[in-house]
C-alpha positions in Angstrom: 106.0 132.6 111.0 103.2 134.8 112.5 104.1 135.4 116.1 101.0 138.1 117.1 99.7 137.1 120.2 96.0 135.3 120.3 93.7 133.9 122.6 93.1 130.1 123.8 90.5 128.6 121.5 90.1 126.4 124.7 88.8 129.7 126.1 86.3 130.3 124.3 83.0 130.5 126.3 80.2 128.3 125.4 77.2 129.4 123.6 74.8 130.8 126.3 71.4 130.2 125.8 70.2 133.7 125.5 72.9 134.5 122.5 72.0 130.6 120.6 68.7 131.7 120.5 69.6 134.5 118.0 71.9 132.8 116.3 70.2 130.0 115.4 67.2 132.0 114.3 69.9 134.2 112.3 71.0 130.7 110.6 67.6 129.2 110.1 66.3 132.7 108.0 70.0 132.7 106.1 69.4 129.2 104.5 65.9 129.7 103.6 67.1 133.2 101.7 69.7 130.7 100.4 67.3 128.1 99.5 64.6 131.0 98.0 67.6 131.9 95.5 67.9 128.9 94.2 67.2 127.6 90.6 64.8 124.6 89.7 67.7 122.9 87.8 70.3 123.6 91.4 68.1 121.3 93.7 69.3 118.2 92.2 73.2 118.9 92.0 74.9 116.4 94.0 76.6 117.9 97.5 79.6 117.3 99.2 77.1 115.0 101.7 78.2 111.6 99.6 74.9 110.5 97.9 72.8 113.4 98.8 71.7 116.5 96.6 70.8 120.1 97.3 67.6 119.0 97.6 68.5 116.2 100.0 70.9 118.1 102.4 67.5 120.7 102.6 64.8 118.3 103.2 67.1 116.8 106.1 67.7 120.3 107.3 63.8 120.7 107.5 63.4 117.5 109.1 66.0 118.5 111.8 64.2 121.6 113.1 60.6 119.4 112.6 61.4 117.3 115.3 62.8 119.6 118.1 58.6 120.9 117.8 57.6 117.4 117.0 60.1 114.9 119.2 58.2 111.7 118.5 58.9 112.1 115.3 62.7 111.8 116.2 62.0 108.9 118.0 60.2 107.1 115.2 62.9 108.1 112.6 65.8 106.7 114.2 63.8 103.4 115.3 62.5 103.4 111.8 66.2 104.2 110.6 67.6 101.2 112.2 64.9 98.7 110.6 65.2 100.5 107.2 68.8 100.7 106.9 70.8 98.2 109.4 73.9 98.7 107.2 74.2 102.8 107.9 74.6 104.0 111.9 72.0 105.0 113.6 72.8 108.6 112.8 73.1 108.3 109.0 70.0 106.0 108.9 67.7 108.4 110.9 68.8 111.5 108.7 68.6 109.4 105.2 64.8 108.9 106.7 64.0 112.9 107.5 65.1 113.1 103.5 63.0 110.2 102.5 59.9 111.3 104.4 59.8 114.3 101.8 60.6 112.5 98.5 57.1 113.8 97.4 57.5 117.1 98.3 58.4 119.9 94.8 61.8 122.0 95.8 60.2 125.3 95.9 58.1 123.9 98.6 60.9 123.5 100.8 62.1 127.0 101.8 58.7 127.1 102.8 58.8 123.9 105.2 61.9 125.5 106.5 60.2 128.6 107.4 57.4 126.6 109.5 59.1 124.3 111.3 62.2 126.2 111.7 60.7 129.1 114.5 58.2 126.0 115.7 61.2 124.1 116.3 63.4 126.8 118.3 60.1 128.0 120.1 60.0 124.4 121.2 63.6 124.0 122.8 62.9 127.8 124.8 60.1 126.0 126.4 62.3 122.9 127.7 64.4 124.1 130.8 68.0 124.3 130.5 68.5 121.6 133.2 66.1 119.3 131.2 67.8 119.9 128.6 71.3 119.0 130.2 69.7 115.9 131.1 68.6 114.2 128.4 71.4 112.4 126.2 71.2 111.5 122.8 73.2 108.4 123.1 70.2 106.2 123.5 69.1 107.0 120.1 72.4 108.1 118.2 75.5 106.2 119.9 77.7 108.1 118.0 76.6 111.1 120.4 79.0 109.6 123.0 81.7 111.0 120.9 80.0 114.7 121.1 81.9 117.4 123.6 78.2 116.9 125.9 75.6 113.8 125.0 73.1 116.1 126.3 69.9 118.3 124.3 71.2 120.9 125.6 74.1 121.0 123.4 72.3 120.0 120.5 69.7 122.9 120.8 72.5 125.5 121.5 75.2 123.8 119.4 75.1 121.6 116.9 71.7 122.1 115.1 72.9 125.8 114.2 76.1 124.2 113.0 74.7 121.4 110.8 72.4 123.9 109.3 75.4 126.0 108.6 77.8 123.8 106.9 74.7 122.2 105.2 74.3 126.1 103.8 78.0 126.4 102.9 77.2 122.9 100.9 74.5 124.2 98.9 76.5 127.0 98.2 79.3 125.2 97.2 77.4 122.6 95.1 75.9 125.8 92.9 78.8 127.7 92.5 77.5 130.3 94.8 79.5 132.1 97.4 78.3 131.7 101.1 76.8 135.0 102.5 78.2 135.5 106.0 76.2 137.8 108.9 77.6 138.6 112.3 76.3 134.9 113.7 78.5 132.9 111.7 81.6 133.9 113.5 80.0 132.4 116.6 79.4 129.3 115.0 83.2 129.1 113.7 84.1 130.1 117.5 82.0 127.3 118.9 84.0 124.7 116.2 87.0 125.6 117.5 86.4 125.7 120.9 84.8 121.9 120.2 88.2 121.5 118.5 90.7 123.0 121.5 88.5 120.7 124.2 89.5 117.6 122.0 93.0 118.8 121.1 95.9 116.6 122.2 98.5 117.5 119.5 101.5 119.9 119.5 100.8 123.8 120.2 99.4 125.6 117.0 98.4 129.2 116.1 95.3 129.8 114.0 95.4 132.5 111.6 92.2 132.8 110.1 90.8 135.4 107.6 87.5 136.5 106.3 84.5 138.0 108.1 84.2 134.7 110.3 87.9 134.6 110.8 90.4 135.6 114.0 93.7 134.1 116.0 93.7 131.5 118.1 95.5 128.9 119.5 95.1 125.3 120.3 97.3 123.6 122.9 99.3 125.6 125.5 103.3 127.1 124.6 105.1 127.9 121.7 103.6 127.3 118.3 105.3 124.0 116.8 103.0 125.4 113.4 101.1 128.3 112.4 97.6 127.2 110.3 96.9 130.2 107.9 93.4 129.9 105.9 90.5 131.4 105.1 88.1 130.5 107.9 85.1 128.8 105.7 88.1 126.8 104.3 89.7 125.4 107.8 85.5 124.5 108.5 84.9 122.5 105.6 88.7 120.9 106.5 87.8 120.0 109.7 84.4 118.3 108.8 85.9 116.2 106.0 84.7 118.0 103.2 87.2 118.7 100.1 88.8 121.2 100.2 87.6 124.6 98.5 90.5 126.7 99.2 94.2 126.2 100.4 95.1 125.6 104.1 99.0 126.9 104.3 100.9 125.5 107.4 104.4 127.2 108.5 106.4 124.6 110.9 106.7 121.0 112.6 105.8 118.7 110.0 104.3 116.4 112.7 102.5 119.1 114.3 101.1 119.7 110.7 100.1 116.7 110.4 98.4 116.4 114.0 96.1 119.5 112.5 95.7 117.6 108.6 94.3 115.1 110.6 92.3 116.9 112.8 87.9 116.7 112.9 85.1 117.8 114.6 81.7 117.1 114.4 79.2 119.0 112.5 
């Protein structure tokens, strides 16, 4: 069992403002060079988003960054979303209409979109005050917001757009048999994951041993390690979001602790 000390994932500091600028600017140009590389015959593999294809998971990305610049058009999506498709949550039924308002729209066409409304979109959330921002929930439109660490703008402009784009970039790699390219921001974005995770964490104590360029030690839950978590740290991400698995997640101890951390998700 690994016993090198690490430090609280609980710890870990929240995004500031200044540093999510850069990193989701970092993200947004990584997907469209992942997007550019792409093959006609790639944009309409199927995903690991049930239902959706490449093509799909990137018009919804596009949509995403289209309405920070353009917030009416969130609005109208998820009212739209609730007519259009009672039987889906409010979430699902907004994003199915962010794909479906682009149906028309050729696949090379779509790194493009990305790199308009992309910059528009962050440019947008800089010129909304932070305590605005920490104001306004997202529970009125999206319920399912009430389950997020904050139900507040604020956390989706430093937080969890950067993340969806992410892990919606790790599924178009994944659906083309390509391998995700990873820069210095994605580290922050498996930091802020795990912090997400450690705020939520009720189970036994656990050390995280993860490798790769977006990996490091942590641990979740306070004393001895009942189980040490050893993966690659792409691998633990798509675990902990629901997605199969891609690679093997190795656990060393408690066999209810290891369960406590099978079962374990965050949102993304």
């Amino acid at each position: 069992m690994v016993t090198t000390a690490a430090a609280s994932a609980v710890d870990i500091p929240r995004t500031h403002p200044l540093r999510a600028r850069a990193v989701n600017a970092a993200e947004v140009k990584a997907m469209i060079t992942t997007l550019e590389g792409l093959d006609f015959d790639d944009w309409w593999l199927g995903t690991a988003c049930e239902g959706w294809t490449v093509r799909d998971v990137a018009t919804h990305v596009v949509g995403q960054y289209e309405e920070l610049s353009r917030p009416w058009l969130l609005v109208g999506r998820a009212l739209l979303g609730r007519r259009r498709h009672p039987g889906l949550t409010p979430l699902h039924a907004h994003n199915l209409c962010q794909v479906e308002a682009r149906r028309s729209v050729p696949p090379q066409a779509v790194p493009g979109l990305l790199a308009r409304f992309g910059p528009r979109g962050l440019r947008a959330v800089e010129r909304l005050p932070g305590a605005a921002r920490r104001r306004i929930p997202l529970s009125p439109l999206f319920p399912e917001s009430k389950e997020l660490p904050e139900d507040s703008m604020d956390y989706l402009a430093r937080v969890l757009v950067t993340r969806d784009t992410w892990m919606h970039r790790v599924d178009v790699c994944d659906a083309t048999g390509r391998e995700p390219v990873l820069h210095e921001h994605d580290k922050e974005v498996v930091g802020q994951v795990l912090l997400d995770l450690a705020l939520a964490w009720s189970g036994p104590p656990v050390f995280l041993d993860l490798s790769g360029p977006a990996g490091g030690r942590w641990t979740l839950g306070r004393g001895t390690p009942a189980v040490v978590v050893q993966a690659d740290a792409l691998t633990l991400m798509r675990h902990l979001s629901g997605r199969p698995s891609r690679g093997v997640v190795e656990y060393d101890g408690d066999p209810a602790a290891t369960a406590a951390v099978e079962a374990a998700r965050v949102i993304f």
